[in-house]
N, CA and C atoms of all chains as a GROMACS GRO file, in nm:
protein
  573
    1UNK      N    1  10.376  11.266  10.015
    1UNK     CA    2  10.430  11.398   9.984
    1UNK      C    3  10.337  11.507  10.034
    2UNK      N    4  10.371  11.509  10.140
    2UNK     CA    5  10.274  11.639  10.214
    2UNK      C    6  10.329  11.790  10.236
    3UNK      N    7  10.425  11.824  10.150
    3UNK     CA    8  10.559  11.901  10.150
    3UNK      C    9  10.432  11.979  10.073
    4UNK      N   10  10.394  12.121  10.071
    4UNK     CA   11  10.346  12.178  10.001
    4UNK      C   12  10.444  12.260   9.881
    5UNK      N   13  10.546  12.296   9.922
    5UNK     CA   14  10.657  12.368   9.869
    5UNK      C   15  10.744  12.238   9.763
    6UNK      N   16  10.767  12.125   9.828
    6UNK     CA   17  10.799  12.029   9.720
    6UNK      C   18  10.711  11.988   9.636
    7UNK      N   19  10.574  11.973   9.644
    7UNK     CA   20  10.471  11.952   9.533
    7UNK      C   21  10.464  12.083   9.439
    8UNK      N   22  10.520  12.226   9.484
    8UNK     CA   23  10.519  12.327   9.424
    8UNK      C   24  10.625  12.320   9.347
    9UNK      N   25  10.682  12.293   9.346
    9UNK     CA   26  10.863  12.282   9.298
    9UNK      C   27  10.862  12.234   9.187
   10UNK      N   28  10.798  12.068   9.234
   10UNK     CA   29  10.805  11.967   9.098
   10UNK      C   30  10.699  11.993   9.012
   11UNK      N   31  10.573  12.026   9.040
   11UNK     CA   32  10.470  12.091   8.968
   11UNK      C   33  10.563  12.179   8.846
   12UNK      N   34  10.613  12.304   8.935
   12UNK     CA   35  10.662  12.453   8.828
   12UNK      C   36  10.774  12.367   8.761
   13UNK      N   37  10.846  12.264   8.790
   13UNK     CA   38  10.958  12.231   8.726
   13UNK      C   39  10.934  12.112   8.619
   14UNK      N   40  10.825  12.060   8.620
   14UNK     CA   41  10.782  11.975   8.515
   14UNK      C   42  10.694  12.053   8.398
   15UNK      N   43  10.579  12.116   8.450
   15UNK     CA   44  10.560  12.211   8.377
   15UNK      C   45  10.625  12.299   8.271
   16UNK      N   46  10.746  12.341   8.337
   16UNK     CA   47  10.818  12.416   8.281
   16UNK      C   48  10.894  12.372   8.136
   17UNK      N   49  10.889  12.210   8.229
   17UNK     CA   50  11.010  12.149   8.122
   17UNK      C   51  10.980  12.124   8.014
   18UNK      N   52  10.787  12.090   7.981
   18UNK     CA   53  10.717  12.044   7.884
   18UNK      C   54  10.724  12.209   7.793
   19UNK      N   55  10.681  12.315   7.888
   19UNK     CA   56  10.678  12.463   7.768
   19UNK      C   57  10.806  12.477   7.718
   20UNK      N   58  10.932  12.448   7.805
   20UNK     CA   59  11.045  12.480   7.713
   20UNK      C   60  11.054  12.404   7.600
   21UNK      N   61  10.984  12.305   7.606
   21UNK     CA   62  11.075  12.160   7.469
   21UNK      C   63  10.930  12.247   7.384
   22UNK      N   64  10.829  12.270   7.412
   22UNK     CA   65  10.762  12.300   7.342
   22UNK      C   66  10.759  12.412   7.250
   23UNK      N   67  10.820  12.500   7.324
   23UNK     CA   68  10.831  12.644   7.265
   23UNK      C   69  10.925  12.696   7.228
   24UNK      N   70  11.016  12.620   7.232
   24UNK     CA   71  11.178  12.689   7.169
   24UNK      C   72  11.230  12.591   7.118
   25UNK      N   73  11.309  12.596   7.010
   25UNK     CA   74  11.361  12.496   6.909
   25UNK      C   75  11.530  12.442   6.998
   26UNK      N   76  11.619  12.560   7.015
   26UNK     CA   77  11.741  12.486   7.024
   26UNK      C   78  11.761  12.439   7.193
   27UNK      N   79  11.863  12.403   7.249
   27UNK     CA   80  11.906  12.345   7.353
   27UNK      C   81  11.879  12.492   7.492
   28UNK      N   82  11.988  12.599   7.400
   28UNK     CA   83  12.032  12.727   7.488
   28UNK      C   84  11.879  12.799   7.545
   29UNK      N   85  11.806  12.798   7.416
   29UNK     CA   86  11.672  12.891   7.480
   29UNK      C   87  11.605  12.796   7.553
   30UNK      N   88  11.609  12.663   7.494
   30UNK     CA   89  11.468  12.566   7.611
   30UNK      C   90  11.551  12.604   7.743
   31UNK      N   91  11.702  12.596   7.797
   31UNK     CA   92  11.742  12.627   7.940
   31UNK      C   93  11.668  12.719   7.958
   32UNK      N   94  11.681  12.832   7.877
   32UNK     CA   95  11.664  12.983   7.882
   32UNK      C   96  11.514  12.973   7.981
   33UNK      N   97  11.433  12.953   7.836
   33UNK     CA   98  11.310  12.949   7.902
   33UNK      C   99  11.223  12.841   8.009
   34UNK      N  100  11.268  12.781   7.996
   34UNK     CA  101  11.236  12.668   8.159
   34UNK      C  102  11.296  12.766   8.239
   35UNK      N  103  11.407  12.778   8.256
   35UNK     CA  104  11.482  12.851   8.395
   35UNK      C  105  11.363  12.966   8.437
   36UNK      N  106  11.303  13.066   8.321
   36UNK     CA  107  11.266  13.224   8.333
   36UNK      C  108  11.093  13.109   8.402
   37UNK      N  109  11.054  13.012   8.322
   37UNK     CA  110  10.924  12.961   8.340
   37UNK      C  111  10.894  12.911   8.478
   38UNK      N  112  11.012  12.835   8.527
   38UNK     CA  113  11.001  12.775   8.685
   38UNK      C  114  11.014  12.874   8.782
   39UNK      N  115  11.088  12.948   8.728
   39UNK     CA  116  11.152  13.092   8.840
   39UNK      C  117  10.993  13.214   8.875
   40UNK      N  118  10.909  13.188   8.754
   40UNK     CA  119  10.810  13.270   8.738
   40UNK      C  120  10.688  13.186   8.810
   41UNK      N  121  10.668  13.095   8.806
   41UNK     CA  122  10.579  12.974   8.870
   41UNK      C  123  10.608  13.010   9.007
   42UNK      N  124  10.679  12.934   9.048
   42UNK     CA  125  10.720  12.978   9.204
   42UNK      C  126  10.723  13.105   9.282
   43UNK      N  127  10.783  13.206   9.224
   43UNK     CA  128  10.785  13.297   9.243
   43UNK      C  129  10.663  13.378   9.280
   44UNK      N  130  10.580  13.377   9.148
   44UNK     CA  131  10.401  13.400   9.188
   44UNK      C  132  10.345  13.330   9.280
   45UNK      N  133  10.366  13.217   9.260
   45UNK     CA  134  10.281  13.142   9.381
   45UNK      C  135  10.358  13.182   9.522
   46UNK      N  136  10.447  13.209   9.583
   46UNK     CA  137  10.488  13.258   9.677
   46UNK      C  138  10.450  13.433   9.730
   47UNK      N  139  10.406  13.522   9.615
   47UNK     CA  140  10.395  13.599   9.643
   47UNK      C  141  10.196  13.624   9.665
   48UNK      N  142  10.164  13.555   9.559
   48UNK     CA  143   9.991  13.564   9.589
   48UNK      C  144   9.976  13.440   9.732
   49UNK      N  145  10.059  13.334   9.753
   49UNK     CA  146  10.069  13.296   9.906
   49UNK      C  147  10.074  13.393  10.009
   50UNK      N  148  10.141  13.471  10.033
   50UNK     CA  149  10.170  13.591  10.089
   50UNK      C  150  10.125  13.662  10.092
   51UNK      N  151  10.053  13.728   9.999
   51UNK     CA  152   9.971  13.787  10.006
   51UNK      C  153   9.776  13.780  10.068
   52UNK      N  154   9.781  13.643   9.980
   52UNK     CA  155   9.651  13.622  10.096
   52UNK      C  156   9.630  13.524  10.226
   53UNK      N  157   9.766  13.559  10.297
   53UNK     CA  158   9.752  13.508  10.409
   53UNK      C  159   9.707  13.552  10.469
   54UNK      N  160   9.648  13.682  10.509
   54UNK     CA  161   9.588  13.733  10.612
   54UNK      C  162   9.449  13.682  10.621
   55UNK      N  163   9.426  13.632  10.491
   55UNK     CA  164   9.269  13.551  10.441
   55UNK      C  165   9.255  13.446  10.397
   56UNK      N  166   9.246  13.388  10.558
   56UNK     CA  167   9.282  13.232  10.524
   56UNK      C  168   9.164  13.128  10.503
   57UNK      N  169   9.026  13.231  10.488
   57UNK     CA  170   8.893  13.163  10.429
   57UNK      C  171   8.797  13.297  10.347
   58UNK      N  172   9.719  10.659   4.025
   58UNK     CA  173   9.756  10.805   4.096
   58UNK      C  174   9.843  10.803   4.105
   59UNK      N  175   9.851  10.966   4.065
   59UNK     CA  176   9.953  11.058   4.044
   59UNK      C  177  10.083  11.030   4.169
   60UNK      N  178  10.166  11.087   4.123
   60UNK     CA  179  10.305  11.115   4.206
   60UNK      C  180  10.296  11.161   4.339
   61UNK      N  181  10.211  11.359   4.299
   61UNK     CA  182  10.171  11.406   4.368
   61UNK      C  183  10.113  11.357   4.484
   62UNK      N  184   9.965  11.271   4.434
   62UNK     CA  185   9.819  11.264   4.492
   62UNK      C  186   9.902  11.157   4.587
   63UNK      N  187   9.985  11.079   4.560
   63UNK     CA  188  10.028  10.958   4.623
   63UNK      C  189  10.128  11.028   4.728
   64UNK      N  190  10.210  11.111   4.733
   64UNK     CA  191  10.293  11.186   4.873
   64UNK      C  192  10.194  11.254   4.924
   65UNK      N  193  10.071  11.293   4.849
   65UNK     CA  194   9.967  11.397   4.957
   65UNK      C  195   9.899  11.290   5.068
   66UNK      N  196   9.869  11.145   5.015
   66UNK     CA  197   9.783  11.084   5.096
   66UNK      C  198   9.878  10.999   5.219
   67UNK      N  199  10.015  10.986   5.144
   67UNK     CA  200  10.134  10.931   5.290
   67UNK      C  201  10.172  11.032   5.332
   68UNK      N  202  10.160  11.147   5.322
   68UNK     CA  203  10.173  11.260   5.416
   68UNK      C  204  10.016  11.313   5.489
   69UNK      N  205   9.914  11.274   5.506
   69UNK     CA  206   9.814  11.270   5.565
   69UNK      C  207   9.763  11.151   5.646
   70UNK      N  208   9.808  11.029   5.585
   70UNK     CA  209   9.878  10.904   5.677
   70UNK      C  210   9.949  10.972   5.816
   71UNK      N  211  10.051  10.968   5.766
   71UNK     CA  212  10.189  11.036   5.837
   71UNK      C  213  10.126  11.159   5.991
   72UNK      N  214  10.042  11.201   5.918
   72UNK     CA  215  10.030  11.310   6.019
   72UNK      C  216   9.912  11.245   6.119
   73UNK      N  217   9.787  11.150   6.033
   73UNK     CA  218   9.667  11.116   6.122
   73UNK      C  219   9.779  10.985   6.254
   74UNK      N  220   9.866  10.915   6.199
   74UNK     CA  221   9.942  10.851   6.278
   74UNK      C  222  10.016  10.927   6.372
   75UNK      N  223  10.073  11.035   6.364
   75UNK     CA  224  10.175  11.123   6.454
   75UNK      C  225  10.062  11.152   6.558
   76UNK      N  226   9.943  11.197   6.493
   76UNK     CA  227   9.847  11.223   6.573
   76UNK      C  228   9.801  11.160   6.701
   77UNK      N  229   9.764  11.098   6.666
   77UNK     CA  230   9.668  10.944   6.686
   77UNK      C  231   9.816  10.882   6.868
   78UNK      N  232   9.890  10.906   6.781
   78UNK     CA  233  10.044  10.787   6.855
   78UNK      C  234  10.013  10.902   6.988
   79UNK      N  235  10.033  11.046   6.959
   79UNK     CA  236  10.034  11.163   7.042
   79UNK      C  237   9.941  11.150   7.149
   80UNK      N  238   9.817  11.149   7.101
   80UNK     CA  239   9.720  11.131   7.197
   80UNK      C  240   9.757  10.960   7.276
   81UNK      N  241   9.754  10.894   7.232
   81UNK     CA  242   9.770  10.750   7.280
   81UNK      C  243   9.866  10.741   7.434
   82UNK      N  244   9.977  10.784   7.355
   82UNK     CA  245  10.118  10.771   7.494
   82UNK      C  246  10.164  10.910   7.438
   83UNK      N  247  10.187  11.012   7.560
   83UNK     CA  248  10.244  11.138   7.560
   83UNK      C  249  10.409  11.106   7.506
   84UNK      N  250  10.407  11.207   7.407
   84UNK     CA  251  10.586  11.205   7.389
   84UNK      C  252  10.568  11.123   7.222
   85UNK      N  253  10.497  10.948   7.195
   85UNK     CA  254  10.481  10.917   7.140
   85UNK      C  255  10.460  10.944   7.004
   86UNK      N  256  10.417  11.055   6.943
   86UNK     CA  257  10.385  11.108   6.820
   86UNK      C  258  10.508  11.151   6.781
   87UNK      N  259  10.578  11.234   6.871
   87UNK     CA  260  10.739  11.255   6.828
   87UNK      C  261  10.833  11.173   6.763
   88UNK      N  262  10.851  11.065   6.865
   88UNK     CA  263  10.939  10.975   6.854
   88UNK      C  264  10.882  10.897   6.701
   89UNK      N  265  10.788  10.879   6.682
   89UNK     CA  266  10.747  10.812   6.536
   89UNK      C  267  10.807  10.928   6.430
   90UNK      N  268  10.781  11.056   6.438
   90UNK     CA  269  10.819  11.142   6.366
   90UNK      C  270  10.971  11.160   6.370
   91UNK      N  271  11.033  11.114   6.489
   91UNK     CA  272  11.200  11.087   6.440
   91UNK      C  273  11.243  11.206   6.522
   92UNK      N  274  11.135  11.312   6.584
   92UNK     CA  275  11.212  11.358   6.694
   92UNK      C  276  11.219  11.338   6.827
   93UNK      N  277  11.357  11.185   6.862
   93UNK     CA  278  11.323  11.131   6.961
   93UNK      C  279  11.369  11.201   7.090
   94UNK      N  280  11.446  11.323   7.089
   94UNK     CA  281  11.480  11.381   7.238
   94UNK      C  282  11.357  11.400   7.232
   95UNK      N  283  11.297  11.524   7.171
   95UNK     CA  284  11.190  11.619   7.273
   95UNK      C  285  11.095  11.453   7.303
   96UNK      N  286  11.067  11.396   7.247
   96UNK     CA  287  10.949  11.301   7.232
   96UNK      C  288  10.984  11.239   7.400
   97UNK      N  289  11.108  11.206   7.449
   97UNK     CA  290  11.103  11.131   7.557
   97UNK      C  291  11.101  11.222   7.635
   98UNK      N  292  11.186  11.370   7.615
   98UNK     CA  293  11.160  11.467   7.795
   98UNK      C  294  11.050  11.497   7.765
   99UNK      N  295  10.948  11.477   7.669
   99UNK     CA  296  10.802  11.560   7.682
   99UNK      C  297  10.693  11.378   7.750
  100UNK      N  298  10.758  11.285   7.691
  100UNK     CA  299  10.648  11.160   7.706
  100UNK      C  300  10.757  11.168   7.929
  101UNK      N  301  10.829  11.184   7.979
  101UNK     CA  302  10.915  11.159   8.081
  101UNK      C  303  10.822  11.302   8.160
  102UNK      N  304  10.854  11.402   8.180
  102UNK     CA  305  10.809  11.507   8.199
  102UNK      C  306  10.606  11.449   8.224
  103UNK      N  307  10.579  11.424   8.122
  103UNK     CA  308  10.400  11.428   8.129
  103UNK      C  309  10.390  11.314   8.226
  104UNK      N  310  10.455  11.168   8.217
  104UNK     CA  311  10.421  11.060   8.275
  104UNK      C  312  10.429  11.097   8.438
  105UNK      N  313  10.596  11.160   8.434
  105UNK     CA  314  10.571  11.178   8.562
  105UNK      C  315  10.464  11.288   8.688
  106UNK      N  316  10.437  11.380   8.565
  106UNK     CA  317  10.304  11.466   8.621
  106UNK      C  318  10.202  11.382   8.666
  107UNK      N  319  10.145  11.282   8.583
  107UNK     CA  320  10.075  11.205   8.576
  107UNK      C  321  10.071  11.127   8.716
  108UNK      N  322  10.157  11.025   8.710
  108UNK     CA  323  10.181  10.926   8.784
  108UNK      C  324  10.178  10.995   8.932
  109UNK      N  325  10.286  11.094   8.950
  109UNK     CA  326  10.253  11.159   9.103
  109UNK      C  327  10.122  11.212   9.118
  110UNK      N  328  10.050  11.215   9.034
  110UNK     CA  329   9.894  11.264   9.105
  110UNK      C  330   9.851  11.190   9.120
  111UNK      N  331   9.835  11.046   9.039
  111UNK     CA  332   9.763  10.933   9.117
  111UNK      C  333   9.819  10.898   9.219
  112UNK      N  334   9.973  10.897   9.282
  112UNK     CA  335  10.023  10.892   9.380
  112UNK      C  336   9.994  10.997   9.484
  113UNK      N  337   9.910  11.106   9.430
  113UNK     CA  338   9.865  11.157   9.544
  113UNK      C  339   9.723  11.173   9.572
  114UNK      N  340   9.652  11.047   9.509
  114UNK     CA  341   9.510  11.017   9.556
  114UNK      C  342   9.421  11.110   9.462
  115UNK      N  343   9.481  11.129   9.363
  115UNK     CA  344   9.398  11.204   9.205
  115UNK      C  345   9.271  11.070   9.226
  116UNK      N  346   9.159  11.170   9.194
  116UNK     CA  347   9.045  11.094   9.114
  116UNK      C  348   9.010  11.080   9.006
  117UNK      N  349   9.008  10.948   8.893
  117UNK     CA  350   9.022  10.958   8.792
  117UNK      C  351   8.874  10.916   8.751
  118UNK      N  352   8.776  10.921   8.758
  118UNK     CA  353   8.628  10.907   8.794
  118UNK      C  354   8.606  10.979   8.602
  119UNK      N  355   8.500  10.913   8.553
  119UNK     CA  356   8.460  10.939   8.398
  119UNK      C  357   8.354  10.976   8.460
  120UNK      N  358   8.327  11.104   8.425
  120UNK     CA  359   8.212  11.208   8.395
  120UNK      C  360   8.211  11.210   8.259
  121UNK      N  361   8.037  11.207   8.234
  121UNK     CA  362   8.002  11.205   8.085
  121UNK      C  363   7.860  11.291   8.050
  122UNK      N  364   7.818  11.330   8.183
  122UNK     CA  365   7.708  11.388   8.134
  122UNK      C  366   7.668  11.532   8.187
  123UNK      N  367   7.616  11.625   8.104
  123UNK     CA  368   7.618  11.780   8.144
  123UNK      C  369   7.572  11.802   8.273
  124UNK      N  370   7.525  11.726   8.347
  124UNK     CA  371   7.445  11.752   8.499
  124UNK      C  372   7.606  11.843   8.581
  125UNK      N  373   7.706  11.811   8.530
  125UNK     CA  374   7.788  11.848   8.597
  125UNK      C  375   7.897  11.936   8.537
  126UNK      N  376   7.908  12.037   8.455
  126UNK     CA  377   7.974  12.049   8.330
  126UNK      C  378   8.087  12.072   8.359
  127UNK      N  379   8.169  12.148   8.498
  127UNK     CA  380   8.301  12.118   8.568
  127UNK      C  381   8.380  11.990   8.560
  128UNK      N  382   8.283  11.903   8.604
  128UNK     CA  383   8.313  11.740   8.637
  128UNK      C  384   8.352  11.704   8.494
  129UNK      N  385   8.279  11.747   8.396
  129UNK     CA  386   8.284  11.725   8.224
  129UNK      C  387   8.407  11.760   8.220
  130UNK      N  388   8.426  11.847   8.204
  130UNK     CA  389   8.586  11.942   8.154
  130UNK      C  390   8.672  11.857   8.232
  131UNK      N  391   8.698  11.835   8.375
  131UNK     CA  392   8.791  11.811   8.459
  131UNK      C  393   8.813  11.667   8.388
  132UNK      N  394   8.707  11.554   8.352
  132UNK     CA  395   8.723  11.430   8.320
  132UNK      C  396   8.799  11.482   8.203
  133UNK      N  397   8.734  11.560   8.110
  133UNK     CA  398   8.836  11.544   7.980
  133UNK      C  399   8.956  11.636   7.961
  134UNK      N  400   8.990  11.684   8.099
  134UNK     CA  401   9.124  11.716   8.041
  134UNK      C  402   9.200  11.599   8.119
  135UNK      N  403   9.160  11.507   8.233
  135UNK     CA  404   9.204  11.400   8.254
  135UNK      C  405   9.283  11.308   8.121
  136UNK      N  406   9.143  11.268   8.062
  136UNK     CA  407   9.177  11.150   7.942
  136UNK      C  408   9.264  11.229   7.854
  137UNK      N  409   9.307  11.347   7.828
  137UNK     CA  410   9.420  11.426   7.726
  137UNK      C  411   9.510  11.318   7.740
  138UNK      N  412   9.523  11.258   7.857
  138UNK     CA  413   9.679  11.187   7.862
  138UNK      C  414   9.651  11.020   7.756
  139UNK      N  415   9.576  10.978   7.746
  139UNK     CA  416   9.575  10.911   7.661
  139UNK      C  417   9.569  10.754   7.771
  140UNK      N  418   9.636  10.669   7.702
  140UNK     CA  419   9.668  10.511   7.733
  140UNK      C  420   9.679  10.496   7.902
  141UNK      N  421   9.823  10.633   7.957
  141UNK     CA  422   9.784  10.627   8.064
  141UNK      C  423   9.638  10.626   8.197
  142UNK      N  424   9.610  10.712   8.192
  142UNK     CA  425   9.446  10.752   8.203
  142UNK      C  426   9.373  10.595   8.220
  143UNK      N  427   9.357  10.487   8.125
  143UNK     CA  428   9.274  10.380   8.141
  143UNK      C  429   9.349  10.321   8.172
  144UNK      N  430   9.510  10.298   8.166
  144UNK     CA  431   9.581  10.174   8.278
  144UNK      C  432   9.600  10.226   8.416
  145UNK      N  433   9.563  10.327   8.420
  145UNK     CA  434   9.565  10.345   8.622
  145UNK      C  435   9.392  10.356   8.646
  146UNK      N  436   9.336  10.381   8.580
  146UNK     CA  437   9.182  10.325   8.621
  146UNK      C  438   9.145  10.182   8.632
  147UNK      N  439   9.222  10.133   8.506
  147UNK     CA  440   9.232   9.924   8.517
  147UNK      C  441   9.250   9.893   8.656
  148UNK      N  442   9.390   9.954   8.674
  148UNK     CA  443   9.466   9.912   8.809
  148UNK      C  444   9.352   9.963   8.931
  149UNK      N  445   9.292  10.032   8.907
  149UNK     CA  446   9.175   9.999   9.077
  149UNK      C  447   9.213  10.197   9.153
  150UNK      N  448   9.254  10.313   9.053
  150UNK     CA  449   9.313  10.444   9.096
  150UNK      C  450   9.174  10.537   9.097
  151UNK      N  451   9.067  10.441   8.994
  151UNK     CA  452   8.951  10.565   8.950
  151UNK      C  453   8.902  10.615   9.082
  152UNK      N  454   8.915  10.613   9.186
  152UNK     CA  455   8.824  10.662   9.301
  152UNK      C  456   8.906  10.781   9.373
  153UNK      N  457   9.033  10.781   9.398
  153UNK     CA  458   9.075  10.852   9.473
  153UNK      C  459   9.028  10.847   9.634
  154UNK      N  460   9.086  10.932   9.667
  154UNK     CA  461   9.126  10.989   9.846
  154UNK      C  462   9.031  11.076   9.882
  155UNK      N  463   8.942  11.121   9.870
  155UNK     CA  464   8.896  11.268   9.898
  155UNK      C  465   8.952  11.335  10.061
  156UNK      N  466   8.975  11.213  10.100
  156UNK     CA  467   9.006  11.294  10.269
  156UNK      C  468   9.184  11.289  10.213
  157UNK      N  469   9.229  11.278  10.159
  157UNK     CA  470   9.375  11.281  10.176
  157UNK      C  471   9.408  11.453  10.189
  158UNK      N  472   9.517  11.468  10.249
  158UNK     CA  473   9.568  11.632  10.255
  158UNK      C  474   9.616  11.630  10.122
  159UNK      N  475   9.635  11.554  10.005
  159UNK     CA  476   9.714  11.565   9.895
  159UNK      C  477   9.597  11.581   9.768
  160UNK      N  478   9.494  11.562   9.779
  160UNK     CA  479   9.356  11.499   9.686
  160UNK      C  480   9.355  11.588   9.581
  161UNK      N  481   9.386  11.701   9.639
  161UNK     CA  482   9.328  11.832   9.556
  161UNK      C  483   9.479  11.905   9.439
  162UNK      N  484   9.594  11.844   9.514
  162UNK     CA  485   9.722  11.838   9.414
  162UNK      C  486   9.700  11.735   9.347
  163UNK      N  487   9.698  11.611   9.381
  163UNK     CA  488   9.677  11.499   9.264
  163UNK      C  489   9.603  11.537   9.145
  164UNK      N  490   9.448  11.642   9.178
  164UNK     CA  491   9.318  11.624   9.082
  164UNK      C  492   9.420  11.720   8.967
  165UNK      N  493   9.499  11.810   9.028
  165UNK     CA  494   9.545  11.941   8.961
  165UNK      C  495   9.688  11.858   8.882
  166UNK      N  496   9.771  11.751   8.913
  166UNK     CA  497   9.865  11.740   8.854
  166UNK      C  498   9.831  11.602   8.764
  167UNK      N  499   9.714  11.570   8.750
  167UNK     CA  500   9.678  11.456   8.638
  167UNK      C  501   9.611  11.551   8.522
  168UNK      N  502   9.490  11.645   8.564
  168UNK     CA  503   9.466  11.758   8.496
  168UNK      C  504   9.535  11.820   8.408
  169UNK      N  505   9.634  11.872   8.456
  169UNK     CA  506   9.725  11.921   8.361
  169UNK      C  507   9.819  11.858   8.284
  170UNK      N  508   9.828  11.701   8.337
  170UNK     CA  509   9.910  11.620   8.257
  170UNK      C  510   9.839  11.606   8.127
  171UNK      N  511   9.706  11.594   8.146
  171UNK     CA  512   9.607  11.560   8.017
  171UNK      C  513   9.625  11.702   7.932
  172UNK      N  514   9.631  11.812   7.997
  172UNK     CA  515   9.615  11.963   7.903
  172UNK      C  516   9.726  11.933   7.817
  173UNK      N  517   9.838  11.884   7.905
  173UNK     CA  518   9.956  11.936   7.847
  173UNK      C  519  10.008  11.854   7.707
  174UNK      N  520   9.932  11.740   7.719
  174UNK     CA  521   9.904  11.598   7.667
  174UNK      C  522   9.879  11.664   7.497
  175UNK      N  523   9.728  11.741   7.534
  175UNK     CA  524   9.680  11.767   7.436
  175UNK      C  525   9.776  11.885   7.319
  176UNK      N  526   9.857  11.970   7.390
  176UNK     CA  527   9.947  12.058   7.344
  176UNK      C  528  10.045  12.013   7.235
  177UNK      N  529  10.072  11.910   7.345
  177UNK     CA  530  10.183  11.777   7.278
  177UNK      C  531  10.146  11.709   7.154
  178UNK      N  532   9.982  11.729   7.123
  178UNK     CA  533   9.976  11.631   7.047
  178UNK      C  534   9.954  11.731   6.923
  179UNK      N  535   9.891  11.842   6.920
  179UNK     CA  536   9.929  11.937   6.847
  179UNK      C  537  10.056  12.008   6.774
  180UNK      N  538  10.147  11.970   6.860
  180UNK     CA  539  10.280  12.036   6.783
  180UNK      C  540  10.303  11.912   6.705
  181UNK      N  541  10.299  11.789   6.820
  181UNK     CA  542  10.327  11.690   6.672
  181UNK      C  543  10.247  11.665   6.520
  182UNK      N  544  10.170  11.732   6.524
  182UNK     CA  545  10.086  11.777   6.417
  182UNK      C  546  10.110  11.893   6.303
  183UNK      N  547  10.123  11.948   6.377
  183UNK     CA  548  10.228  12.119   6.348
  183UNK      C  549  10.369  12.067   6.266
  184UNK      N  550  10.427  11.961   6.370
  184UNK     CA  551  10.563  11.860   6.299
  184UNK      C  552  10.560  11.748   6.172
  185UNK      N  553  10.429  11.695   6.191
  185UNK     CA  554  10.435  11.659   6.088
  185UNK      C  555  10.369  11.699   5.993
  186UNK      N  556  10.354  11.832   5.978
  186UNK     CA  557  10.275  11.879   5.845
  186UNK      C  558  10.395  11.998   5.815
  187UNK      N  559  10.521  11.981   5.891
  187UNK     CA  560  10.663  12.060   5.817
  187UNK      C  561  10.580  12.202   5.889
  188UNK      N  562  10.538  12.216   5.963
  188UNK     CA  563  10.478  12.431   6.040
  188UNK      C  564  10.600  12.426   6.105
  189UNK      N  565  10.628  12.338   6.202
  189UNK     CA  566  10.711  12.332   6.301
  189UNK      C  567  10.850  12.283   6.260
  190UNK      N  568  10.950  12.314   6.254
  190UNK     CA  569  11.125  12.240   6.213
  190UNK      C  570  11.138  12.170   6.318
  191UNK      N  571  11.182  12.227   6.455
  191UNK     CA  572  11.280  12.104   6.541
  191UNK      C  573  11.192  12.020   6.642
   0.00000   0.00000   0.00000
């Protein structure tokens, strides 16, 4: 798995899955919050990617 | 002994076991406590964090002494995961890849399997002392 973006994926999406069961009691919010948690994972990491690309040491 | 004294000490049972199961196999403390969804997407979820980092050449190497106090921390948020942790070191995983292009995701997704390990084993604690409902 040399996919940097698929090791990112499953990383934010396992992660995610453990804070939702963890932090919200019913079915609707764990979606809730996994969805807002993976979307926020990725999302940052794409943008601080982007951002320090110009500085690539 | 009392009525009382006798539900205080199987409810301190109860919780050093929820405990104990938690740390051992992720998910595990749940499922004894009878909450068996979260117990398997949280023990399913951690294993597989786990397992793909040794699949990606994670080093599972026991650091024990302050000469290195990074290496300290990194080993013990490793072992958070419990049972797993010493059956992929049995199996021949403790060394890792260092040249692999993957080395440095593996170190980061066994790492956090162990943090997350430890979280896990806390709520089931939280659960069985009635803090926590579902």
């Amino acid at each position: 798995m040399r996919s940097h973006l698929l090791n990112l994926l499953l990383f934010a999406g396992l992660v995610s899955t453990v804070f939702a069961t963890l932090l919200r009691d019913t079915t609707r919010e764990r979606l809730r919050f996994g969805l807002m948690a993976f979307a926020a994972f990725v999302l940052s990491t794409l943008v601080i990617g982007w951002l320090t690309n110009p500085f690539p040491r | 002994m009392s009525e009382v004294t006798a539900t205080a000490t199987r409810d301190a049972s109860r919780t050093m076991a929820a405990g104990l199961l938690a740390w051992v196999f992720p998910g595990l403390g749940h499922v004894f406590l009878g909450r068996r969804g979260k117990g398997l997407v949280l023990m399913g979820s951690i294993l597989a964090l786990f397992v793909l980092g040794v699949l990606m050449d994670s080093r599972l190497q026991l650091h024990l002494g302050l000469e290195d106090p990074l290496a300290l921390l990194f080993s013990a948020a490793q072992m958070g995961i419990g049972a797993p942790y010493v059956i992929a070191r049995l199996l021949g995983y403790e060394a890792g890849l260092v040249t692999s292009p993957t080395y440095e995701y593996g170190n980061t997704f066994t790492a956090v399997a162990g943090l997350l390990n430890i979280l896990v084993l806390l709520d089931a604690l939280d659960t069985a002392r009635g803090v926590r409902g579902k």
